[in-house]
N, C-alpha and C positions, 0 to 999 in steps of 0.2 A: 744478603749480609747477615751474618750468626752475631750477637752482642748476648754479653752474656753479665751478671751482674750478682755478689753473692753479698748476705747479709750474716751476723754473726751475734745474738745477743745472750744474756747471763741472769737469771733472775732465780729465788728460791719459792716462786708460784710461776703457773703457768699465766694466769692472769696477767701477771709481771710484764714477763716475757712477751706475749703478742701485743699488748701497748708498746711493748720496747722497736717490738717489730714493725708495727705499724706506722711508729715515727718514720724510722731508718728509713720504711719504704718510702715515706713521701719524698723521698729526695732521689728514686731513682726514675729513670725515663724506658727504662725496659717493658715491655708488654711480653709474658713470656709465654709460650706454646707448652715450654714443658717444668719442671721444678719438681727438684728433690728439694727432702723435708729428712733429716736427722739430727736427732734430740735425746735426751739426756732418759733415761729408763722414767727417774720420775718424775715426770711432765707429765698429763694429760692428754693424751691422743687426739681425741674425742675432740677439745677446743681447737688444739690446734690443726685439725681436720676441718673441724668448720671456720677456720680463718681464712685455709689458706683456699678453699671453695668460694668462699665474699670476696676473699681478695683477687683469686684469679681464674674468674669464669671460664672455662672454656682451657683450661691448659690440661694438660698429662701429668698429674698428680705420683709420687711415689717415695718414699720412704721407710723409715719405722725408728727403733731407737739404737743406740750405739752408744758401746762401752763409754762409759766416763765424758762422753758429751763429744766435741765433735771440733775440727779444727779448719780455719780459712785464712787467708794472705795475710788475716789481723790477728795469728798467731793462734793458740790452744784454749778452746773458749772454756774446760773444767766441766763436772759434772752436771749442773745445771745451766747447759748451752743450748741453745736453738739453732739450727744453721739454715740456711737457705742458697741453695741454687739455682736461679730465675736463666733459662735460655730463650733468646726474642730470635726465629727462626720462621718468615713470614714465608720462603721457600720452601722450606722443610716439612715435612710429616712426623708427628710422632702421636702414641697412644700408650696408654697405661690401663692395668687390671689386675682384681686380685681375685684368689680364687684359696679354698680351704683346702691345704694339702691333702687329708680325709685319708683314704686305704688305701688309695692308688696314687703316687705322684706321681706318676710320672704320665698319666690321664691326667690329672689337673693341670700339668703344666702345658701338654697340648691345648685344654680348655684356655687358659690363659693367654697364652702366644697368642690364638687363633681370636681369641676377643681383644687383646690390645693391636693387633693388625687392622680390625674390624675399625676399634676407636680410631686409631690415624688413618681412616678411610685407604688403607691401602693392605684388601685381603687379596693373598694369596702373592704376594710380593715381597720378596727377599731384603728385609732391611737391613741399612749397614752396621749396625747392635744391636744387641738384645741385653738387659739390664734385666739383675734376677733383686730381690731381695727377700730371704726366705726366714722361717723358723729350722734352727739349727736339727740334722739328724738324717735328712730324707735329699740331702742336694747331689746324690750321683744318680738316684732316680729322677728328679727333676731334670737334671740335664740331659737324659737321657731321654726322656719326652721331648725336649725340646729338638731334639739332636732326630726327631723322628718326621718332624717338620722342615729342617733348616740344615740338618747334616752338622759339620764346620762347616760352613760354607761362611758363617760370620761369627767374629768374635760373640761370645755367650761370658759376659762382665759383668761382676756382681759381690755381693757377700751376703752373712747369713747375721742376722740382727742380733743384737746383744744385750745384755744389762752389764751391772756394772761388779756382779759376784760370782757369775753365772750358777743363780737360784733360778733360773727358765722366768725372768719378769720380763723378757724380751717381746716387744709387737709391730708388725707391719703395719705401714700405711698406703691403703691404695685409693683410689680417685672417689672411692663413696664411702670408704668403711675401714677400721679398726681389726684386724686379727693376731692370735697366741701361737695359733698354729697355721699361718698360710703363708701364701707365696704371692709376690706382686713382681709383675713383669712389664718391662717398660720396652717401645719398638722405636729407634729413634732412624731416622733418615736425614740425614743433616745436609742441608745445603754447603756447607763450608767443606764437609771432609771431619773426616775423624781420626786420630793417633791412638793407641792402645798399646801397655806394655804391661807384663803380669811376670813377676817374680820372688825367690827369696832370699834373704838377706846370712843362706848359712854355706857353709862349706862341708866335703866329709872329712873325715875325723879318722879314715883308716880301717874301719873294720866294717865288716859287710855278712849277710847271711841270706840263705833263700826261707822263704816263709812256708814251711812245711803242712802246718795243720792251723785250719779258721773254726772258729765257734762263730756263730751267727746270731746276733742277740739284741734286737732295737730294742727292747720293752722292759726290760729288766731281769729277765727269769732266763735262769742259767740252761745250760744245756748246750750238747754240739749235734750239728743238725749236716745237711748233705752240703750245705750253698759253698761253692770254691773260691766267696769273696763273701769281707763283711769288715766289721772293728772289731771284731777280738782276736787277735793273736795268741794261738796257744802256741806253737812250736816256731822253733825257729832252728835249722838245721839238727831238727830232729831236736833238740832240749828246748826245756822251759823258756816262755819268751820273754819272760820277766829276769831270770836270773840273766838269760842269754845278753839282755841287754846293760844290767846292771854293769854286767861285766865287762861292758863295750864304754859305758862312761865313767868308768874308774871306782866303784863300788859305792859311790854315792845314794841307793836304795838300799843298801842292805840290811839295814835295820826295819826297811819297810814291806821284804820281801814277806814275813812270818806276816805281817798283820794287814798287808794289802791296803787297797783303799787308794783314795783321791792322791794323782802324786800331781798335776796339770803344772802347779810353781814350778814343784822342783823342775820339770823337764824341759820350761819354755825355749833354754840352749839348748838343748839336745834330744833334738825330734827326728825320727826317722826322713829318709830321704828316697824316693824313686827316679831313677835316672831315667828322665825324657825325650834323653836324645843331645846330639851336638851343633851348637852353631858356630859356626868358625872355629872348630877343633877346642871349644868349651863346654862340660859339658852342665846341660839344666836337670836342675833336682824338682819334682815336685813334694813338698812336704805332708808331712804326716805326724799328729801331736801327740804321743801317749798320756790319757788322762787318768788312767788310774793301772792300779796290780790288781788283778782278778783272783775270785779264792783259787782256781785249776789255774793259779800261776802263770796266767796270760795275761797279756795289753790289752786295755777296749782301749780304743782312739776316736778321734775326730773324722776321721775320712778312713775309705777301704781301702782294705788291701787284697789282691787277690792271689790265692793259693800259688807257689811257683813263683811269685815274684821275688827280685835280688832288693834288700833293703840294706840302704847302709846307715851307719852311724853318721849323725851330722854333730858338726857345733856351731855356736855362735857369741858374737861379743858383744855388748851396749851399742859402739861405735861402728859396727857394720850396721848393725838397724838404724842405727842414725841416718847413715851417709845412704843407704840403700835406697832409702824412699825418695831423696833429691834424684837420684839415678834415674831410678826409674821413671818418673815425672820426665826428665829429662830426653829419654829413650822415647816413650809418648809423644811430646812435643816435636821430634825429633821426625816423628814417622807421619808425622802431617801430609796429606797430599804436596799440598805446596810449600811445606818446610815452614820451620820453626819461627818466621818471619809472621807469618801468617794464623799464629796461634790467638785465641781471642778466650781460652781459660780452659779448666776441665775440674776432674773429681776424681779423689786419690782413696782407696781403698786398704788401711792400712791394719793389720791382726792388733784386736785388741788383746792378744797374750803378750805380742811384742810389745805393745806400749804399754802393759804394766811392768814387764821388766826394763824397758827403758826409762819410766820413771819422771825423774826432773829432766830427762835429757829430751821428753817428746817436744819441750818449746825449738829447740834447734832441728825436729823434724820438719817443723812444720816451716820453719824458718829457709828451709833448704829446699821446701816443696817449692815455697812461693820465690825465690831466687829461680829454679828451675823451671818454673813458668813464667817467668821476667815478671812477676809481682801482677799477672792477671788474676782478675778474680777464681777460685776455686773453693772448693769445700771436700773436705776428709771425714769419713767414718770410721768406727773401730767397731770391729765385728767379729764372729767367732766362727770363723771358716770364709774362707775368698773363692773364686769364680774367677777362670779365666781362662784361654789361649796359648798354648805352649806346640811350641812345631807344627802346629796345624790343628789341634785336638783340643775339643773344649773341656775343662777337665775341672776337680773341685780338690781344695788343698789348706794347707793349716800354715798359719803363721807365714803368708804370704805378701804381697805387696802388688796392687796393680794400681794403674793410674789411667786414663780416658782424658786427650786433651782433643777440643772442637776448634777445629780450623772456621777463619771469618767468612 
């Protein structure tokens, strides 16, 4: 039997806040195995690290912070929130670790996979998820470590930690320690069964290009280098990829084409799109965020792209981000082993870009999540790059949506 039990409080200290928790907690009967922890950027890690170790010896610890605080069945808890997802899974296996992303990630994430197997005493066995939660920049080589272990052979579900300005005040939390720059990987095996659904919430818009020439650039220092995949797009059918795209969403940059720089607002509607294939003659986009105009008149983005690939224009409206996250939730519970009947909660994964342009309207997401999961407990993060599953491929994407619900 999976029971599952989420808490949700609001405090402008941290001190606050785990008194606030601590109450709440008395009044639940859960014993949990595993618990996520996401909070608000600034909170203190550190405390709330060593609470939830006093409080729950012995379980699979992981989290870190999310954009603008973090949201549960009791609606949108704001930027100084705590949230908590407690699973009491006495059949189940699960484990949790964290490891410093460092020069190789996609080595650390093997390190990590193969230590949080070790923790749920179950190595060398295929578990039914794998939960990432990273520092934003290095997550297709992560999954690509993982992917060296596990193949797809299981959804790889996750996001990439946030603050609330994206100044890099983003941190992981994994079962012993505090990290800025690492990766915490959770192995979960659930007796109940697990739902998983990973989408976005845009459509195209009509116009399309193939992506001709990549500059290759994590560090800051310009230059174009050999790699046929990266975030910066300089060409795009052969012209500039910045003008190219200007042009695609109605000349809305053009005044920022001469002086470049940070565009991440303006673009939250109108993010590139890669076609992942069709389900029932629909077809799935995986997204892509342009965050700024580069001086050589390119995109850097949120996620790669690689050389030769068709990218099309997307848009999007308030009200499809709204409705999209109840959907999806819903699509989750939906894919339950034993059907939606049998749902006993989960955790909704939602683009903190979308929910700053969504705005006042994130209380009716959250509202539609918990509707969509018939008002069982769950808990939502907002984060700055998603993790997920699409036709079979575990893959990493901007301004996404995924949800994880746990069958009883």
């Amino acid at each position: 039997m999976v029971r599952l039990n989420s808490v949700m409080v609001s405090a402008n200290t941290t001190e606050m806040a785990i008194a606030e928790l601590a109450n709440k907690l008395g009044d639940t009967d859960v014993t949990p195995n595993f618990v996520y922890a996401f909070y608000g950027c600034a909170h203190d890690d550190n405390q709330v690290l060593a609470f939830l170790k006093q409080r729950f010896p012995g379980a699979a610890l992981l989290g870190g912070t999310s954009c603008s605080g973090v949201m549960t069945q009791a609606g949108l808890g704001g930027a100084e929130s705590v949230g908590l997802l407690m699973i009491e899974d006495a059949e189940g296996s699960y484990g949790s670790s964290i490891v410093e992303l460092g020069d190789d990630p996609a080595a650390a994430a093997e390190t990590a996979l193969l230590a949080a197997l070790e923790a749920a005493d179950c190595p060398n066995e295929l578990p039914e998820l794998v939960w990432v939660y990273q520092a934003p920049g290095q997550e297709e080589a992560v999954i690509a470590g993982l992917r060296r272990i596990v193949g797809d052979r299981c959804p790889v579900i996750g996001g990439s930690s946030a603050d609330d300005t994206v100044a890099g005040n983003w941190r992981q939390l994994g079962p012993d320690r505090i990290m800025t720059n690492g990766l915490v990987v959770g192995v979960l095996f659930s007796s109940g069964g697990i739902g998983f659904a990973f989408q976005g919430g845009y459509e195209p818009s009509g116009q399309s290009g193939i992506v001709t020439r990549i500059g290759f650039d994590t560090d800051g220092k310009s230059g174009i280098v050999t790699e046929s995949r990266g975030r910066h797009i300089l060409a795009i059918d052969n012209q500039p990829a910045a003008q190219t795209y200007n042009n695609w969403i109605g000349g809305g940059l053009t005044e920022r084409l001469a002086e470049g720089g940070n565009i991440l607002a303006d673009t939250t509607m109108f993010p590139l799109g890669i076609d992942s294939g069709n389900i029932n003659e629909v077809s799935h986009y995986l997204l892509v965020h342009p965050d700024a105009i580069t001086p050589e008149g390119g995109l850097s983005t949120f996620a790669e792209v690689e050389e030769g690939t068709r990218i099309y224009s997307m848009r999007g409206e308030k009200r499809r981000l709204v409705d999209r996250a109840g959907r999806v939730a819903s699509m989750a519970a939906a894919s339950l082993p034993d059907g939606i009947d049998s749902l006993a909660g989960g955790v909704v994964v939602y683009c903190g870009g979308c929910m700053l342009a969504v705005g006042d309207g994130m209380s009716e997401v959250s509202k539609t999540v918990a509707e969509s999961f018939s008002d069982t407990p769950f808990l939502g993060c907002f984060t700055f790059g998603e993790q997920g599953l699409i036709l079979g491929k575990n893959v990493h994407g901007n301004l996404m949506i995924s949800a994880i619900a746990f069958g009883q």
